[in-house]
C-alpha positions in Angstrom: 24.0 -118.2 -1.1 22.2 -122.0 -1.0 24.2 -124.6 0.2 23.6 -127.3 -2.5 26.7 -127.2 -4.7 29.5 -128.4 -3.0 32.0 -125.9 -4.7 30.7 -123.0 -2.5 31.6 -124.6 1.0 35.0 -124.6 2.3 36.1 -125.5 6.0 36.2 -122.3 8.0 33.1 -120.7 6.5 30.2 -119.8 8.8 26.7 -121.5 7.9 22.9 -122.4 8.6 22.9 -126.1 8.9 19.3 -128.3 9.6 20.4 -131.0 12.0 18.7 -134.6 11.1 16.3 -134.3 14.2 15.1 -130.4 12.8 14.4 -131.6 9.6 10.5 -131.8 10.4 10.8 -128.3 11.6 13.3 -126.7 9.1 15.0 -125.7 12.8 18.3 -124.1 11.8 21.6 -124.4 13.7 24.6 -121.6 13.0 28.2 -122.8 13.0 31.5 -123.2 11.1 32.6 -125.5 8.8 35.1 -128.1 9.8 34.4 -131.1 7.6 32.5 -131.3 4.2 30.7 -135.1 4.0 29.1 -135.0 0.6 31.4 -136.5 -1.8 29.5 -135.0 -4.7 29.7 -131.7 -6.3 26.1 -130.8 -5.6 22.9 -132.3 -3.8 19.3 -131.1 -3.8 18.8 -130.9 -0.5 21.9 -129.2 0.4 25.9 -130.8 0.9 26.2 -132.6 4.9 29.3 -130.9 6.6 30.3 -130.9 10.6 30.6 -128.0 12.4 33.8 -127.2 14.8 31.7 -128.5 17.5 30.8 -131.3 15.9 27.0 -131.2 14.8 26.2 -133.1 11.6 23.7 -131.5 8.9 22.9 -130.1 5.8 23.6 -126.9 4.6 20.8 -124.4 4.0 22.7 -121.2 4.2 26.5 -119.8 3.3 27.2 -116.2 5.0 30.1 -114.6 3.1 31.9 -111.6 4.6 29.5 -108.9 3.9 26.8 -110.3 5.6 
């Protein structure tokens, strides 16, 4: 599942984010949800959440349960 619409992402939920210093490289970090950021219900280049540990990026990557 993509991470642009904003409905799909709740805190708790374990994700690829690209950090703002990867973007170049499309460098992917794994993490959980803490925080969603976007305000809006969907953005092209995926919704900006933290991670537990704090990281900051968009979301290019929603693992559900099965996976």
């Amino acid at each position: 599942m993509n991470g642009q619409n904003r409905s799909n992402i709740k805190p708790g939920i374990e994700v690829d984010i690209v950090l703002k210093q990867d973007q170049r490289s499309g460098k992917v970090t794994r993490g959980v949800v803490k925080d969603l950021l976007t305000k809006s219900p969907n953005h092209p280049h995926g919704i900006k959440v933290r991670l537990q540990d704090g990281q900051v990026g968009r979301v290019k990557h929603i693992y559900s349960d099965s996976e």
